[in-house]
N, C-alpha and C positions, 0 to 999 in steps of 0.2 A: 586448508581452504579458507581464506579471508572473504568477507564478505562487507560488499561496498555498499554504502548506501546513495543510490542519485541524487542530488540535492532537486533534482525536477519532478524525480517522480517515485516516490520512496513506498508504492503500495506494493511493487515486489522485488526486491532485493537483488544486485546481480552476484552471485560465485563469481571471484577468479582465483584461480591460484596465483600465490605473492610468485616475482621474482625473485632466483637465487641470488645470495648476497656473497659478496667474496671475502665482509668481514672486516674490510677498509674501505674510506672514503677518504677521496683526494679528487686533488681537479680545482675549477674554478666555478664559483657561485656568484650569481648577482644577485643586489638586494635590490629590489625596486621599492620605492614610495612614488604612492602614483599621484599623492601632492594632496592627499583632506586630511583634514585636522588631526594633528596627534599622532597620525603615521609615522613620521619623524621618532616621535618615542617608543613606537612597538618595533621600528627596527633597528635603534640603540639596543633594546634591552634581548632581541632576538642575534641579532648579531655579537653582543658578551656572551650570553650562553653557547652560541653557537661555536665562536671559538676555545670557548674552553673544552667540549668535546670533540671536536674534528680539529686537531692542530695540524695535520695535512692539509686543510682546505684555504685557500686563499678565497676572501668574499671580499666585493666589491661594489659601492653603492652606487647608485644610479636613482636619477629621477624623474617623471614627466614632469613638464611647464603644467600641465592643468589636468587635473581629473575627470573634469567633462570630456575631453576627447583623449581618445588613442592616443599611445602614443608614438611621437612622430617616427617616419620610418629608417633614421637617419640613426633615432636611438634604438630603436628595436633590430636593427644592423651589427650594431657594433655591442648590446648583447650577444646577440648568437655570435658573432665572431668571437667574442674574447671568453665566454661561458660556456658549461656544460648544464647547468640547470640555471632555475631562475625565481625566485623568492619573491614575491609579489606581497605589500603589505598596505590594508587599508585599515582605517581606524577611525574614528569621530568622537 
């Protein structure tokens, strides 16, 4: 039993049980930088690591125009179409 901590409201703790794992990981990853300072370099340095543990996974970066807004839906599209998860990195 893993236990999660909410980042909204951490005075009681939720259980869940992790899901089973099958022990590989393949598929397709996007990285997003959602465009504030430095971003850029936490997802070079996440994406090196990242390939050298998961050499099944093909990751793919991806950016919003501005961190103040969402982003647009045109890319938030064509994440989910071409990904199975999605790596979100913000930094300053």
């Amino acid at each position: 039993m893993a236990v999660i901590l909410d980042p909204t409201d951490e005075r009681v703790p939720l259980e869940r049980q992790l899901t089973p794992r099958t022990g590989e990981i393949t598929g397709n990853v996007a990285l997003l930088d959602i465009s504030k300072p430095r971003g850029n370099v936490l997802i070079d340095q996440l994406e090196s690591r990242l390939k050298e543990r998961l050499p099944k996974v093909t990751f793919t970066r991806y950016a919003k125009p501005t961190f103040t807004k969402p982003a647009p839906a045109d890319l938030r599209k064509e994440i989910r179409q071409n990904n199975g998860f999605v790596i979100e990195a913000l930094a300053d």
